[in-house]
matplotlib code that plots the C-alpha trace (Angstrom):
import matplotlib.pyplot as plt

x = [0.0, 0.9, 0.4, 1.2, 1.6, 1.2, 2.5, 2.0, 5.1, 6.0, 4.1, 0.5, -1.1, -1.3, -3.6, -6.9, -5.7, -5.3, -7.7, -10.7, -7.8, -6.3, -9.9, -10.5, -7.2, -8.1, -11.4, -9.3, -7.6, -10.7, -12.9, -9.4, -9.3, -6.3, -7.0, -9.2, -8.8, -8.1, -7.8, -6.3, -3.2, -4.3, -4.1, -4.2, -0.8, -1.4, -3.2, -2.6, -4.3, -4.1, -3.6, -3.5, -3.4, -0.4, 3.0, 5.2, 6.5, 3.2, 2.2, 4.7, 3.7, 0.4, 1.4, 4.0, 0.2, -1.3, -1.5, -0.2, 2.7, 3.5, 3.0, 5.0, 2.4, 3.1, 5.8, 5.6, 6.9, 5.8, 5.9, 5.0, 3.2, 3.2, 0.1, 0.2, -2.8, -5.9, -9.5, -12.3, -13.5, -10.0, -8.8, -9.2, -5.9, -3.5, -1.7]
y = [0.0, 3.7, 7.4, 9.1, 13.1, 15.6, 19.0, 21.5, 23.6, 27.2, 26.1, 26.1, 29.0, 26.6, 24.2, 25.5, 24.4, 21.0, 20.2, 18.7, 16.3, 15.5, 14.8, 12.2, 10.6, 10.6, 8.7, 6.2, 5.4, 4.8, 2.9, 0.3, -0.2, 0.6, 4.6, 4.3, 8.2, 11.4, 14.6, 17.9, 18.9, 21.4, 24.5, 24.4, 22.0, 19.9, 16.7, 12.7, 9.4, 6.1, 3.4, -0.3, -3.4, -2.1, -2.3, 0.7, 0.3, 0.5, 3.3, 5.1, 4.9, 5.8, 8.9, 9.8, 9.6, 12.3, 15.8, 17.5, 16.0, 15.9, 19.4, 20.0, 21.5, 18.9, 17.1, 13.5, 11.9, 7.9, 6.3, 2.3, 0.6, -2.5, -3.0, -5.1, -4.4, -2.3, -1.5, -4.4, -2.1, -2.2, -5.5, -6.4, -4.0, -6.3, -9.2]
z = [0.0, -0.8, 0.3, -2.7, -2.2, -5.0, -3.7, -5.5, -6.9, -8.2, -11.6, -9.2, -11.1, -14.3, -12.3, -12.9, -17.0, -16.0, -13.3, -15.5, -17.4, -13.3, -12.3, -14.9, -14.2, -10.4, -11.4, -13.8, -10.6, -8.3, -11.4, -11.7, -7.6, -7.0, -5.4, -2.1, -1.1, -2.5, -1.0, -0.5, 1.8, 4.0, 3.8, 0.2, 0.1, -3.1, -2.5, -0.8, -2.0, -0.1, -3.0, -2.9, -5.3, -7.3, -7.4, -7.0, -10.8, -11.8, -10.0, -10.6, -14.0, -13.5, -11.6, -14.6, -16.6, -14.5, -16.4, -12.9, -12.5, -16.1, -16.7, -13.6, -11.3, -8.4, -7.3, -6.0, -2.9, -2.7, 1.1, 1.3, 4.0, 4.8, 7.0, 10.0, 11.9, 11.1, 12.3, 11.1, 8.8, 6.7, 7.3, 3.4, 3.6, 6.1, 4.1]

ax = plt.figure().add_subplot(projection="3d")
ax.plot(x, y, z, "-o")
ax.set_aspect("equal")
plt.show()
């Protein structure tokens, strides 16, 4: 499982360009299973999403596809977890 965060750099004032293109690739994500949350850093950061059923290769990837990060409005940082205990309601996320 990932945390994927997206923080926004100097090239921020583009975003409003490329937000209907990001929000379609955010929705690719959630419709292939692999994104489970999305939201923005606070205050006004950039953005995080939880993902899982991937490896990092392929996400990578995938993030690469993203018209944000391509067009250099965000900048990436990628942290792994491996899961070893979670609340009954997440459990499908522990190994």
């Amino acid at each position: 499982m990932f945390i994927v965060q997206l923080k926004f750099t100097e090239a921020r004032a583009r975003a409003p360009q490329f937000m209907e293109a990001h929000n379609a690739w955010l929705k690719r994500g959630f419709d292939d299973g692999i994104f489970l949350l999305a939201g923005s850093l606070q205050p006004r950061l950039g953005g995080a999403i939880l993902v899982h059923g991937v490896s990092l290769d392929a996400l990578q990837q995938r993030l690469g596809d993203d018209p944000f990060v391509a067009e250099g409005i965000v900048s990436t940082e990628v942290m792994e977890i491996d899961p070893g205990r979670a609340d009954e309601r997440l459990r499908f996320l522990v190994a």
